[in-house]
C-alpha positions in Angstrom: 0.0 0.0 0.0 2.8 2.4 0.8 4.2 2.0 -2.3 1.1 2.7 -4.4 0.8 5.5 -1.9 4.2 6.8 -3.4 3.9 6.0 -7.0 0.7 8.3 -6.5 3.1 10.6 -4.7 1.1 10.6 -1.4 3.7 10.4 1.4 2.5 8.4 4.4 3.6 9.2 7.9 2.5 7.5 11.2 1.7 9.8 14.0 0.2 10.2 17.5 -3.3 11.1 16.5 -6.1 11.9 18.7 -10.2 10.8 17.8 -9.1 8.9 14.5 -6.8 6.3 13.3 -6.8 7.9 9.5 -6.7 11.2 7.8 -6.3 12.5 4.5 -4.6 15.9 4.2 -5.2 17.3 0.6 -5.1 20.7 -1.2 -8.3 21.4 -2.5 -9.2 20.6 -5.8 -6.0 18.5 -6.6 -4.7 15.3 -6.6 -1.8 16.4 -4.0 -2.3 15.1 -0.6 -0.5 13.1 2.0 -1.6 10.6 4.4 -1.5 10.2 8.2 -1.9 7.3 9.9 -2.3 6.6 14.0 1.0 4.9 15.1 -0.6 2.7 17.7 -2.4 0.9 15.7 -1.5 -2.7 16.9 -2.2 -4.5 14.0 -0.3 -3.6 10.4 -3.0 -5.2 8.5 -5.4 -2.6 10.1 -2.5 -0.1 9.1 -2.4 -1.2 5.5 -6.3 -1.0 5.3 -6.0 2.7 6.7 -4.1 3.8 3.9 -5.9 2.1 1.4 -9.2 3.7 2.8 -7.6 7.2 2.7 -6.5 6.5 -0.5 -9.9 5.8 -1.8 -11.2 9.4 -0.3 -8.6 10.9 -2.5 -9.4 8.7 -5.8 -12.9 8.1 -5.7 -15.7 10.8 -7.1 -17.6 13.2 -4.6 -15.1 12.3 -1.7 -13.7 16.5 -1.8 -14.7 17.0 1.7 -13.3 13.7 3.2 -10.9 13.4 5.2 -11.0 12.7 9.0 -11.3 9.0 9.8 -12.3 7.6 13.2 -12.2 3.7 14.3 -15.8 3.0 13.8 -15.1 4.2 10.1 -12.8 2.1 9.4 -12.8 -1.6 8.3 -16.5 -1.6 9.2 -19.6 -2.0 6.7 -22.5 -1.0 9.0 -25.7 0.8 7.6 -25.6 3.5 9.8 -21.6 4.2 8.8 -22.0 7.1 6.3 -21.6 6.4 2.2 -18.6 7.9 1.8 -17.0 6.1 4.4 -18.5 2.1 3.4 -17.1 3.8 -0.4 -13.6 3.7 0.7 -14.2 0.6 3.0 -15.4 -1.4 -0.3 -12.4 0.6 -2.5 -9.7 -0.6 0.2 -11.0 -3.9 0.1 -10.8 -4.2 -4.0 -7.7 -2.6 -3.9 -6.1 -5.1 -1.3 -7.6 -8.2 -2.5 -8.0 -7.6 -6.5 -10.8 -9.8 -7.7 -8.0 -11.5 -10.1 -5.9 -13.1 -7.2 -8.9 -13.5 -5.3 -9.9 -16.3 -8.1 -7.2 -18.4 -7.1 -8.1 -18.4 -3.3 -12.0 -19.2 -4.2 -13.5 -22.8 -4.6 -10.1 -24.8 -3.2 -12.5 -25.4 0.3 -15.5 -25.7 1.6 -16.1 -21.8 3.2 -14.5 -21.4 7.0 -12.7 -18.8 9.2 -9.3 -21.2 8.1 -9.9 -19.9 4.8 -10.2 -17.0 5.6 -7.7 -16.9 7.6 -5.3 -18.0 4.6 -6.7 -15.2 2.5 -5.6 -12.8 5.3 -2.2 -14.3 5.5 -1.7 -14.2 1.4 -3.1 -10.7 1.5 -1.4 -9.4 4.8 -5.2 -8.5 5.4 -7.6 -8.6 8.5 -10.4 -11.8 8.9 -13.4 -9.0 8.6 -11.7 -7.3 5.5 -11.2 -11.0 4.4 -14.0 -12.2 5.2 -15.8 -9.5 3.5 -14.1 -9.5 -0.2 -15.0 -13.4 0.1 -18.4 -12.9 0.4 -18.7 -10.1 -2.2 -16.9 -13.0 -5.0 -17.8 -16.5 -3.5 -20.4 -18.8 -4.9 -21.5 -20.3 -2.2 -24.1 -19.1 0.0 -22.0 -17.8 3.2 -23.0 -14.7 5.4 -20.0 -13.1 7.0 -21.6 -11.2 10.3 -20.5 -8.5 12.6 -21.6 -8.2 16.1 -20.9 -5.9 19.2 -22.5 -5.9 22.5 -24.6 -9.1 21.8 -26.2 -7.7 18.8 -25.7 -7.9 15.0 -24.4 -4.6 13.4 -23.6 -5.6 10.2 -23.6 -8.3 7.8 -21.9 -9.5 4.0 -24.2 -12.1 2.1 -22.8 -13.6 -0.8 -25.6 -13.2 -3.9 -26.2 -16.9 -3.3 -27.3 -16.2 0.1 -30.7 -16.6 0.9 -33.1 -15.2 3.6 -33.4 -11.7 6.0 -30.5 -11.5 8.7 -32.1 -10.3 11.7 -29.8 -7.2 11.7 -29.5 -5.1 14.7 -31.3 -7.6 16.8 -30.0 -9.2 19.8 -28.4 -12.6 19.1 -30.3 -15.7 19.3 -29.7 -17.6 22.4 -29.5 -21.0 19.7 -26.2 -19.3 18.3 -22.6 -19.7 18.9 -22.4 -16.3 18.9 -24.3 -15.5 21.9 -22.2 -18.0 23.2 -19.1 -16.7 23.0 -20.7 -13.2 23.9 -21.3 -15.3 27.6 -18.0 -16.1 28.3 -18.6 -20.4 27.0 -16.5 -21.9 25.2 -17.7 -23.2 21.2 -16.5 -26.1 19.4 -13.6 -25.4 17.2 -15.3 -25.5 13.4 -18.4 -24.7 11.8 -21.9 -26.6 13.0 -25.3 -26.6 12.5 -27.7 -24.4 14.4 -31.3 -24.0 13.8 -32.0 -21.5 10.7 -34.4 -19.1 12.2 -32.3 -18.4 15.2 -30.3 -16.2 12.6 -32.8 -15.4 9.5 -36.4 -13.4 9.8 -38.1 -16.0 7.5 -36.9 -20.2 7.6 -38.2 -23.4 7.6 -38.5 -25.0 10.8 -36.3 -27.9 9.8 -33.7 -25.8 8.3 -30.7 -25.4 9.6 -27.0 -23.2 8.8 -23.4 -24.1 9.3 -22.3 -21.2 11.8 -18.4 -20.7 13.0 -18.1 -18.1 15.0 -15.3 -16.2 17.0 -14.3 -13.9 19.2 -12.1 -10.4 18.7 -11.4 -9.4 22.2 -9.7 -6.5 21.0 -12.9 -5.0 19.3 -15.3 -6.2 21.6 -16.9 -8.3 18.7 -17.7 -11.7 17.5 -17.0 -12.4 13.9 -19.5 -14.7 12.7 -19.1 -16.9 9.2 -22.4 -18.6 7.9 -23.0 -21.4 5.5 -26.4 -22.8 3.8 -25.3 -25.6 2.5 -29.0 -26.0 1.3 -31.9 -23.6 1.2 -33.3 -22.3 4.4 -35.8 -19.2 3.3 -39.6 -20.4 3.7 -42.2 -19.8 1.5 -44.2 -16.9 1.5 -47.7 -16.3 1.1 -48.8 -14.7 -1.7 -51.0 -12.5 0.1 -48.1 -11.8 2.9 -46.3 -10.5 0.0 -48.6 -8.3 -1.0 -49.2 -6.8 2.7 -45.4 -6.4 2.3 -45.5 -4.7 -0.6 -47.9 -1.9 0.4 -47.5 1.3 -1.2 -47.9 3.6 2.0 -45.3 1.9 3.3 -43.0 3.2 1.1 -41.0 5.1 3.3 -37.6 5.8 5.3 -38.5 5.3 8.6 -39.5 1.3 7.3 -37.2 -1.6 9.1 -37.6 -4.1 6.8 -38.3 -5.0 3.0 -39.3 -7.3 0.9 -35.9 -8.1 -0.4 -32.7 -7.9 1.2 -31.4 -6.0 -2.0 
């Protein structure tokens, strides 16, 4: 990264900063700019991400204004993160983990936080950004989810992936998850749990592969799921239709009837 920051001629310096771990310091309405990164950052993976993330507020369109970066900005694709900031989020993913040398890390294994775990390792990447740029170009159906304080914040399906995440919801107590969120220990690998305890709408039988695990550092659990087959339940016609109501139409509604 800090040598496509130089080839751009974007000098990158690490320093003490307060309130934000990245920041872009340009002159208006051109291409010069240098970065700044927070020097404590523990994790050069998280460094590497920084830069690419700044870099993305100086390349991408209607970014001008950008340029102060906190923690909860930063490697994170929650819906109440502003545009701008998921933009460079996505941009420093694609720039890390080029869809090209993704190809060769996709389809070897079944999905699991091992593979991802290699993908972070090829990439010198984080398991969230990993996790996250395998989601967006798998073809299975996998769900990579985010979630602090008991709760899911946010969450990557793959286009394969089926079914209404209960997003922002407090975590099923059927889930690993939750588990590990109570201080118990999970089994080591990916196992089945009951469908609905993550998805709105399942079948009753249905059931996902979850593998979850803990982040102490961010106070997370990083959750990677797996329907092997479908697990979405049928919906009435006339259901959808109540979904579908017109006067409903607005931006105060929680959920659609799609989950594009």
């Amino acid at each position: 990264m800090r040598q496509i920051a130089i080839t751009l001629r974007v000098p990158v310096h690490e320093r003490p900063l307060e309130r934000c771990e990245g920041m872009l310091v340009r002159i208006k309405g051109t291409a010069k700019a240098a970065i700044a990164v927070k020097n404590s950052i523990r994790e050069d993976s998280r460094k590497r991400f920084t830069v690419a993330h700044e870099l993305g507020h100086l390349l991408l369109p209607g970014h001008d204004q950008c340029g102060v970066c906190a923690s909860g900005m930063i490697e994170t694709w929650a819906g109440d993160v502003r545009d701008r900031e998921r933009e460079a989020n996505v941009f420093a993913a694609e720039l890390l983990m080029p869809a090209a040398l993704m190809q060769r890390q996709l389809g070897r294994d079944a999905p699991s936080l091992r593979l991802l775990d290699g993908i972070a390792a090829t990439f010198g990447t984080s398991l969230t950004a990993s996790g996250y740029r395998f989601a967006s170009l798998t073809s299975y159906a996998v769900a990579l989810v985010w979630s602090e304080a008991g709760r899911i914040r946010w969450a990557k399906q793959s286009d394969e992936f089926g079914g209404w995440l209960r997003l922002r919801e407090k975590l099923d107590s059927r889930t690993f998850a939750a588990d590990l969120f109570g201080g118990t220990d999970v089994p080591a690998g990916a196992h089945p749990v009951p469908a609905d305890a993550w998805l709105e709408r399942a079948d009753a039988e249905a059931t996902l592969l979850e593998e979850s695990r803990l982040l102490p550092g961010y106070g997370a659990v990083l959750t990677l799921l797996w329907a092997k087959e479908a697990a979405g339940g049928t919906i009435a016609e006339e259901e959808l239709l109540e979904e579908l109501n017109p006067s409903d139409f607005t931006t105060r509604r929680r959920r659609w009837p799609t989950r594009r």
